[in-house]
GURO-726548 format. One line per 8 residues: number of its first residue (from 1); their letters; for each residue x, y, z of N, C-alpha, C. Coordinates in steps of 0.02 Angstrom, whole numbers. Each point is the difference from the previous one (the first is absolute). Layout:
N
NUM> A> X,Y,Z,X,Y,Z,X,Y,Z | ...
REM end
This chain:
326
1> XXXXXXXX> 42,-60,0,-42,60,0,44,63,0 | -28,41,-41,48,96,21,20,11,59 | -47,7,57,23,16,60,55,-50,37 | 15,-81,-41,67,-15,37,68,43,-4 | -16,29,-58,69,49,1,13,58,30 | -84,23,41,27,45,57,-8,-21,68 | 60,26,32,-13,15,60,-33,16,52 | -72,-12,-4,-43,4,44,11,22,70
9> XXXXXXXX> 14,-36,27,8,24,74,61,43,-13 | 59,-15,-26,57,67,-1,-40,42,-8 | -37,25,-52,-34,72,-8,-41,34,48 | -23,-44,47,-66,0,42,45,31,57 | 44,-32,14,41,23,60,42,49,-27 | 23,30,-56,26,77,-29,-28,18,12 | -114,6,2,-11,71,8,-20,-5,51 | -5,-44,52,-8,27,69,74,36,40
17> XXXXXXXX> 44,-38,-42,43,53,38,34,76,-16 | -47,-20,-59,8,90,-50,-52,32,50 | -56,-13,15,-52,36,51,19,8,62 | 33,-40,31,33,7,60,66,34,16 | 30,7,-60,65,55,11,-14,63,-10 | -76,2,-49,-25,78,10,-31,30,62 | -29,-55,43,-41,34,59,57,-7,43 | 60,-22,13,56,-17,42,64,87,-24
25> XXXXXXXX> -36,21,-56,28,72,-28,-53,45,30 | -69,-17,-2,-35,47,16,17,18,79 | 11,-44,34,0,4,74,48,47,25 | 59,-19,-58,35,80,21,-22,57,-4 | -43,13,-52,-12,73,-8,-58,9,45 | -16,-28,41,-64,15,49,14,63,35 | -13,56,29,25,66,0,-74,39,29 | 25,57,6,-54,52,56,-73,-10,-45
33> XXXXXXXX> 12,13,-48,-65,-15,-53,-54,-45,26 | 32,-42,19,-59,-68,19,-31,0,61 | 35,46,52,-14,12,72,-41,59,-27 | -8,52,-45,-40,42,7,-77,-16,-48 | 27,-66,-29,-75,-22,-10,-38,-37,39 | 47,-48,22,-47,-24,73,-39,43,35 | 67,71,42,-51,21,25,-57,54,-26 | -3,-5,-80,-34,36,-4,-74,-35,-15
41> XXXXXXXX> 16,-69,-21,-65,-36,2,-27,-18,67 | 52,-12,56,-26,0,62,-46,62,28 | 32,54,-5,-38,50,19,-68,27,-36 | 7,-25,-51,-53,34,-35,-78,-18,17 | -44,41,13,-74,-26,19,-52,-19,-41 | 20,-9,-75,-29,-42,-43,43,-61,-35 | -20,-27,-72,2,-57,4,64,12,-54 | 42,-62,2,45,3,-49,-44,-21,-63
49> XXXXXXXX> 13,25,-70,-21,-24,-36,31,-27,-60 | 41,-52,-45,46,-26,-19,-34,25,-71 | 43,-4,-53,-34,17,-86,67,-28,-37 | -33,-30,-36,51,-28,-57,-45,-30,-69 | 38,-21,-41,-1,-35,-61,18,-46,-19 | -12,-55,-30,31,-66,-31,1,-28,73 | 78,-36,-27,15,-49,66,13,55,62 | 31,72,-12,22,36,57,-76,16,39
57> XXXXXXXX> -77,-3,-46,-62,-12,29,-1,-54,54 | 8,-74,-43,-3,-36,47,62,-24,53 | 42,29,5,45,7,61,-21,66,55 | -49,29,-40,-38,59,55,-49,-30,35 | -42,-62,-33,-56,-21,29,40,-31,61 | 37,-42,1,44,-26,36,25,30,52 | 39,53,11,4,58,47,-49,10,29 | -52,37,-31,-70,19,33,-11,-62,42
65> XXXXXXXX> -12,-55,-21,-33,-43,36,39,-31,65 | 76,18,4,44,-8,57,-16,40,27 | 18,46,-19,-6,98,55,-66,-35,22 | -52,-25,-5,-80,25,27,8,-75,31 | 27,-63,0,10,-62,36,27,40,70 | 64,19,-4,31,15,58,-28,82,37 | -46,17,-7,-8,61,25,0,66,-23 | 17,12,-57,0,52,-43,-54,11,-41
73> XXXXXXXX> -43,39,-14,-62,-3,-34,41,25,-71 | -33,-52,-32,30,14,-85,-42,-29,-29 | 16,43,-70,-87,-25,-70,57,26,-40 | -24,-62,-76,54,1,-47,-44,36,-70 | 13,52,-23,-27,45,-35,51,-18,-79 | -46,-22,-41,11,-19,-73,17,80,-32 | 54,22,-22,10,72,-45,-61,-8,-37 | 9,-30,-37,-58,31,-71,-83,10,25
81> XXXXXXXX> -28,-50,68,-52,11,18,-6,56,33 | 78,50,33,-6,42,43,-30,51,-60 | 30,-20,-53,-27,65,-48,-56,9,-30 | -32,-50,39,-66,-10,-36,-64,-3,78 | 29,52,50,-55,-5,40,25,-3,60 | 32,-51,5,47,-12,78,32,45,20 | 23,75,-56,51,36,74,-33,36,50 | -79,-14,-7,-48,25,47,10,-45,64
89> XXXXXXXX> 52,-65,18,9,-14,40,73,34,64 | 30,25,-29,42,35,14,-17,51,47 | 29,0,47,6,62,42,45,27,25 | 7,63,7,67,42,36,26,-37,56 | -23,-23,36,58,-53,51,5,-69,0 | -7,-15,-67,22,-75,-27,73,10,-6 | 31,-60,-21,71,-9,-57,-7,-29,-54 | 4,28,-43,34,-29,-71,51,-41,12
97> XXXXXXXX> -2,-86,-26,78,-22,9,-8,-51,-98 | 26,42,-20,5,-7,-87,53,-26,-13 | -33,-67,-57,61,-48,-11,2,33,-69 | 59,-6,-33,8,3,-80,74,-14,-19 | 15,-32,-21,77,-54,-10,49,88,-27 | -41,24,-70,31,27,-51,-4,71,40 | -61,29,45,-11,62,23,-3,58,-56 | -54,-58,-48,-31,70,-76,-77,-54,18
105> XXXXXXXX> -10,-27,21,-50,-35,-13,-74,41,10 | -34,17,-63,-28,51,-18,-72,20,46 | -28,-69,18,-58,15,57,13,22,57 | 77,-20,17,20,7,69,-10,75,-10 | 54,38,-35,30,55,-4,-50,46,-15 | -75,-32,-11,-53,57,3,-30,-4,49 | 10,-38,34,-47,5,84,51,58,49 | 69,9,-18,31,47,38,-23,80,12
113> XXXXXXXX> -23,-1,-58,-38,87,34,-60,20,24 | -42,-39,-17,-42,-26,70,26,-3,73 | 42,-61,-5,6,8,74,54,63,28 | 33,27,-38,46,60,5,-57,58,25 | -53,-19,-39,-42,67,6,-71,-10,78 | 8,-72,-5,-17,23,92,45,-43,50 | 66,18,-13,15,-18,41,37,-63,39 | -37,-48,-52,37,-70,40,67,-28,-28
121> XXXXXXXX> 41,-29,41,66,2,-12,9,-69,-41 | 79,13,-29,-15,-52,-38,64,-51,5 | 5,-77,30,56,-27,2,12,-42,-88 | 45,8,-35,34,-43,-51,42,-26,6 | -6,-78,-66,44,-66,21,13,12,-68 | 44,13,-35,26,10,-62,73,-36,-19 | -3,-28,-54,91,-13,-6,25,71,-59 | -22,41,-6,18,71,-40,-7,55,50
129> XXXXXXXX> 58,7,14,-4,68,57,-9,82,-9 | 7,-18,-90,-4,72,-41,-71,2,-23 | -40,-45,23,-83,1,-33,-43,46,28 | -47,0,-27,-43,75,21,-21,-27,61 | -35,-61,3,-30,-41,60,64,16,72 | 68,-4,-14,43,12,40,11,48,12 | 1,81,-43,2,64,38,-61,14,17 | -61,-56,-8,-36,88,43,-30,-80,60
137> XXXXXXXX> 23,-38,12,3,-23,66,10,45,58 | -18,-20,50,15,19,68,59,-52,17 | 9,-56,13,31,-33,7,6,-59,-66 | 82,-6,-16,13,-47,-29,20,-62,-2 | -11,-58,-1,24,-80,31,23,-9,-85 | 63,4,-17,28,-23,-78,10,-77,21 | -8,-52,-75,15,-51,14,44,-1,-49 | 80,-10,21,72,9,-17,9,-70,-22
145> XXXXXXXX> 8,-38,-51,16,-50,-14,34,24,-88 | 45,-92,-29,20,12,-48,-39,-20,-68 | -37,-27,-4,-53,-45,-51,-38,-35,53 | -51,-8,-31,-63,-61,5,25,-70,-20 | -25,-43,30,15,-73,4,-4,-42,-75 | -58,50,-24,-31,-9,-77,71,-16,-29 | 13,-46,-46,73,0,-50,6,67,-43 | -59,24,-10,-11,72,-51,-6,55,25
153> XXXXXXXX> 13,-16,74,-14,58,36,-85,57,-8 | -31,-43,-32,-87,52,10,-51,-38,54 | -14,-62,-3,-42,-25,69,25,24,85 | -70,43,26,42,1,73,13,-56,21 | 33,-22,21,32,-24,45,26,-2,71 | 76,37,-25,36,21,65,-39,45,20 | -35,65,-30,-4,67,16,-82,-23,55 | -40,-60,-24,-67,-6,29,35,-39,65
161> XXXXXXXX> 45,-42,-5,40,-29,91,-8,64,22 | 56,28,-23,15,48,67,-37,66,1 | -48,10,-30,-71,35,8,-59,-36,71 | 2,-60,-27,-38,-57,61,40,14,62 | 52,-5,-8,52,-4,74,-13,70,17 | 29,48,-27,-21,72,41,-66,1,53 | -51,-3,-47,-65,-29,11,-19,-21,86 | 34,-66,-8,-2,-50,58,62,27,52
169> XXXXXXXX> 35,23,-14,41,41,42,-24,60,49 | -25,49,-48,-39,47,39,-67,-19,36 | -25,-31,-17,-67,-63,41,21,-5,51 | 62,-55,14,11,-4,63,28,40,27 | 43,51,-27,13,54,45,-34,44,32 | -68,0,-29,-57,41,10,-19,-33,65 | 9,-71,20,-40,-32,29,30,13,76 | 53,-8,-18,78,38,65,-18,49,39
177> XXXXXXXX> -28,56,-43,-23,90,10,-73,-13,48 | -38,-46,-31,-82,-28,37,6,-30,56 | 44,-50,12,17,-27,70,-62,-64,-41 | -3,-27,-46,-25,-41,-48,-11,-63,32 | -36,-49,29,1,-60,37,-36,-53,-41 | 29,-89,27,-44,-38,-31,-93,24,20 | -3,19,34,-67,-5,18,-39,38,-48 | 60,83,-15,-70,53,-45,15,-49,-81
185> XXXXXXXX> 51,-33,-9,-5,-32,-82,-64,-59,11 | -7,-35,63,-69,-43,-12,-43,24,13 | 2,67,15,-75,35,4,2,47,-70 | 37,-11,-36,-10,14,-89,-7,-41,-34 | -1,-73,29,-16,-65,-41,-34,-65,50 | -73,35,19,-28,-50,32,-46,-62,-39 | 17,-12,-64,-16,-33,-38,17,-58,-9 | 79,0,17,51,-44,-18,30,-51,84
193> XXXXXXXX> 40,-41,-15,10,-38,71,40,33,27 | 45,45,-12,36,21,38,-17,69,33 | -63,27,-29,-13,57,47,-52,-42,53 | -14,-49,-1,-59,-50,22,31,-2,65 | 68,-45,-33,55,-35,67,15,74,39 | 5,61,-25,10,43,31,-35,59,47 | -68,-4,-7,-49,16,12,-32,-21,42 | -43,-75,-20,-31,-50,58,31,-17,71
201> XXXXXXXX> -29,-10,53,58,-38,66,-42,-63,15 | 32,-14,41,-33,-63,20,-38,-14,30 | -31,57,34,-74,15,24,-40,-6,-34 | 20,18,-79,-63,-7,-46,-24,-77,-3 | 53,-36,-15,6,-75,-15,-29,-63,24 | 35,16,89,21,-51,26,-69,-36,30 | -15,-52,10,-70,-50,37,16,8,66 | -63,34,31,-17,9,71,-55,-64,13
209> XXXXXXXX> 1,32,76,-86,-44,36,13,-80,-13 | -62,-13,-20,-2,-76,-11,42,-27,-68 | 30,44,-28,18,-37,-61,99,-19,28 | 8,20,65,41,-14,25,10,-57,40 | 62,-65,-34,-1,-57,36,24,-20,50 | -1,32,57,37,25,52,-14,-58,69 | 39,-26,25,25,-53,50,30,8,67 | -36,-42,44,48,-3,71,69,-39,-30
217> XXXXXXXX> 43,22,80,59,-48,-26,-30,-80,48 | -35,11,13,5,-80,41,-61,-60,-55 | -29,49,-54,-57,-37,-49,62,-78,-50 | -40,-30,6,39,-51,-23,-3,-2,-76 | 56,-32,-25,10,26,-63,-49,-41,-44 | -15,-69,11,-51,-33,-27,-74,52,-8 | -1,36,41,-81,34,15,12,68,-60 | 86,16,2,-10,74,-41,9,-14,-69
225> XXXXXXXX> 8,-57,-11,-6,-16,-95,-73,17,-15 | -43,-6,28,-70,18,-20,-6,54,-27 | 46,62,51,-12,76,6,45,21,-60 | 38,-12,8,43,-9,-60,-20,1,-81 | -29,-47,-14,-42,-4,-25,-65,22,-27 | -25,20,62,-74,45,-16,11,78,-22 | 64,14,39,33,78,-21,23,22,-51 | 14,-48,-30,38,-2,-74,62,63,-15
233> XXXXXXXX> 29,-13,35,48,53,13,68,-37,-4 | 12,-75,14,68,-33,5,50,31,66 | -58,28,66,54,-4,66,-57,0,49 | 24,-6,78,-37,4,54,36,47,33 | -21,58,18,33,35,42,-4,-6,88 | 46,-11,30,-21,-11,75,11,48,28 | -39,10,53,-3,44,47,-21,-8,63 | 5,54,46,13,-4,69,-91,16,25
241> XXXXXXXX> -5,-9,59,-67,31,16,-33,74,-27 | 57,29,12,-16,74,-20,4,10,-73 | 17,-48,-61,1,-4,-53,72,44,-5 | 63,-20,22,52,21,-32,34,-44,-26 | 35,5,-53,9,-75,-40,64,-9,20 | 7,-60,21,26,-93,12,54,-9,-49 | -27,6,-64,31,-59,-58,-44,1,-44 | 13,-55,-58,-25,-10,-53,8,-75,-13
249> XXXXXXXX> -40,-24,-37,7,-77,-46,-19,13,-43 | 47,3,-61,-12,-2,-73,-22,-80,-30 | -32,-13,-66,-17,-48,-18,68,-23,-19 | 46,16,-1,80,-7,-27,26,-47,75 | -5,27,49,10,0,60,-13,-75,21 | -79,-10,-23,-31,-38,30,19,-82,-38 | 28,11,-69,29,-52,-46,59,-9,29 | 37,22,39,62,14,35,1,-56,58
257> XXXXXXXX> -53,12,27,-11,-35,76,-15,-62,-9 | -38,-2,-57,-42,-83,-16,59,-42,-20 | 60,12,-36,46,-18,-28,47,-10,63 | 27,36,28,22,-28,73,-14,-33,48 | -91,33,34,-16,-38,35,-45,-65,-8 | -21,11,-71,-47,-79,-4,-47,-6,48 | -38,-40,-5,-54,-14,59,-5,30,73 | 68,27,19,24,31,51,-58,79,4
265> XXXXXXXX> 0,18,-58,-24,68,-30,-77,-6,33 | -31,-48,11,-54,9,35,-13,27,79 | 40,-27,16,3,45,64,23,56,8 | 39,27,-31,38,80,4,-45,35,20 | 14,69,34,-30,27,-1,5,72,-29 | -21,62,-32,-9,29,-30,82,45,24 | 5,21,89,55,23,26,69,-26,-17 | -4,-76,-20,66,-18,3,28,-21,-84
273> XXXXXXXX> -39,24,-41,12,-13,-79,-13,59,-20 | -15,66,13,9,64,-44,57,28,10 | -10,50,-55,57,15,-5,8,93,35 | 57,10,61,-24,42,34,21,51,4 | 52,24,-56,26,45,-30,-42,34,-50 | -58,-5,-43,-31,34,-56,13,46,-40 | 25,10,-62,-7,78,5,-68,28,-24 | 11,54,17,-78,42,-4,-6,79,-8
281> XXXXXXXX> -55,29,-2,21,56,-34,-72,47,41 | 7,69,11,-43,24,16,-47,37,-46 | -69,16,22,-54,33,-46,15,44,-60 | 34,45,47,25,67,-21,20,-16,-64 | 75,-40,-21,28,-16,-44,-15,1,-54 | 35,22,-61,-33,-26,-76,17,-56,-24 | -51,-8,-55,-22,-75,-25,101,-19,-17 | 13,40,-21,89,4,-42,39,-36,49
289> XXXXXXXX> -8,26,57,44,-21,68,-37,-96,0 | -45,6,0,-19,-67,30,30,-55,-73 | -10,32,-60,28,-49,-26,69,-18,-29 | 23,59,39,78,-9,2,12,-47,40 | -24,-3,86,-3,-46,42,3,-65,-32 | -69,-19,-35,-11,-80,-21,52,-1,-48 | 25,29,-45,55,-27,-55,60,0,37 | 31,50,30,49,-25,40,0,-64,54
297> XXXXXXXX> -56,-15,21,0,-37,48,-37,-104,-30 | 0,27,-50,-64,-53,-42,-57,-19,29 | -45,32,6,-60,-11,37,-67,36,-7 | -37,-30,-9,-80,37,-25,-34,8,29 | 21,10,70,-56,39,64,22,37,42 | -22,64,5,45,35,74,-61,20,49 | 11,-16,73,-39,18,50,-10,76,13 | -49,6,4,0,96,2,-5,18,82
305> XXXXXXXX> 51,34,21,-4,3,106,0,76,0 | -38,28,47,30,54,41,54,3,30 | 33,64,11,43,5,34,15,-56,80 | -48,-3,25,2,-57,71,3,-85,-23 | -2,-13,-77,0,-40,-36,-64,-56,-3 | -56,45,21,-66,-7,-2,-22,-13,-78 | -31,-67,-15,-16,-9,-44,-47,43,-50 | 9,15,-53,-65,49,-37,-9,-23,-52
313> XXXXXXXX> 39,-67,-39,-25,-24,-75,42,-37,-20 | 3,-41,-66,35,-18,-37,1,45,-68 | 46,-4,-32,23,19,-92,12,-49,-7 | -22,-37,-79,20,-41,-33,17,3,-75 | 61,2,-13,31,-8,-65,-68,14,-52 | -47,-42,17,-66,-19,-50,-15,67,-2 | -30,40,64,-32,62,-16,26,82,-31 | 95,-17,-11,41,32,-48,-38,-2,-59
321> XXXXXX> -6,-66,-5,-5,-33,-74,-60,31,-37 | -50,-2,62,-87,15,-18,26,78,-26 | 26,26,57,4,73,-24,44,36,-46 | 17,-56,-44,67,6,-46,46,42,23 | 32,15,52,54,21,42,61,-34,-8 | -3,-87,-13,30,-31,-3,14,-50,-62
REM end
């Protein structure tokens, strides 16, 4: 076939490392410029709003949709639709942050006196530092590289990497300036499992009251396979008069004992075959914590205690699952 005579992977691995020696160049020139766009998107009391064309369009949608993941309110504004209606979205304390490789790119460069004329400032990502898009910036972010990855040098390429990377750079730097936490990113994505795992606790979850299979230590173990059983939970939690928990017998546990003790296993009693270390987790906690617990520990039930280690529930792996958390 044609393609045995090329190099496939040789080529594949040239242009990643043609893209990676340009953003490994860009990093040098990182400079006051970029601190005064941060803080100028930080400070500002409206929304960033991103505008581009072609692919430098869709490396704007991309931006926008980071900036507004991590905390930054951003909407990705198409040039040619701005000229057709949209620069009525614009307001004097927005930012302009305008992509255009060449910095002539003709929709861009007509939305500038508009926003010149009320006002809103304008950040550019240009690799032409002599472009119109580049003098009448407020701030300039040049992307300094030697060619595009393209063999012909016209497909972006390099110039759309390290357009994306700026991008995702200032995102999280933005996020630095916010004091940015897992908690406010899962309360921007309570859709998904990880704002779920981050969000929910184990109060929401966990089986109280009767759905709890909960044991003296002196109940004999023959009598608590029933309970066991009827709870459908795969443990017995024991406890004290005052309901502070004892121990545990997992169904793991209980295959454990039969295998050692054999017929012996009938007499045991519930005190002298659990297990009386547990780990366990309190209400408060999020769903995240508890199932860090079971994967570190391999195990699909945690006892839920108060502080006095007063029983208040079980979590079970299963009810992650129900709540796709897990």
């Amino acid at each position: 076939m044609q393609d045995s005579f090329i190099d496939i992977t040789g080529e594949i691995r040239s242009i990643i490392e043609h893209e990676s020696a340009a953003l490994s160049a860009l990093a040098e020139h990182i400079g006051d410029n970029y601190l005064r766009a941060v803080r100028l998107i930080h400070n500002s009391s409206g929304m960033l709003i991103v505008v581009g064309m072609g692919k430098s369009g869709l490396v704007g949608r991309k931006i926008a949709a980071t900036m507004s993941s991590l905390g930054t309110p951003s909407v990705f504004m198409h040039a040619s639709e701005a000229l057709h209606g949209d620069l009525g979205m614009i307001k004097p304390d927005d930012i302009l942050l305008m992509i255009s490789n060449s910095g002539q790119t003709r929709e861009l460069i007509e939305i500038v006196p508009h926003a010149k004329r009320i006002g809103t400032k304008i950040i550019a990502i240009t690799h032409n530092i002599d472009s119109q898009l580049a003098k009448n910036s407020d701030i300039l972010l040049p992307l300094i590289y030697q060619s595009e990855a393209c063999p012909f040098n016209l497909a972006p390429t390099t110039s759309t990497t390290m357009t994306l990377a700026i991008g995702d750079a200032m995102a999280v730097a933005l996020t630095k300036l916010k004091n940015f936490m897992p908690r406010d990113f899962a309360a921007l994505h309570p859709g998904g499992s990880l704002g779920r795992r981050l969000l929910i606790t184990v109060a929401d979850l966990m089986h109280t009251g009767a759905e709890l299979p909960a044991a003296s230590a002196d109940m004999p173990l023959i009598e608590a396979l029933p309970l066991m059983t009827q709870k459908k939970l795969g443990v017995i939690t024991v406890t004290d008069e005052s309901g502070r928990l004892l121990g545990v017998l997992t169904d793991g546990d209980l295959r454990r004992i039969l295998c050692t003790m054999g017929a012996g296993a009938v007499e045991a009693k519930l005190g002298g075959v659990m297990s009386c270390k547990p780990k366990k987790i309190s209400a408060d906690k999020l769903c995240e914590e508890a199932i860090n617990i079971m994967e570190s520990n391999k195990i699909t039930t945690l006892p839920v205690v108060a502080e006095d280690d007063k029983l208040l529930g079980i979590i079970h792996l299963h009810d992650l699952l129900r709540a796709k958390i897990y």
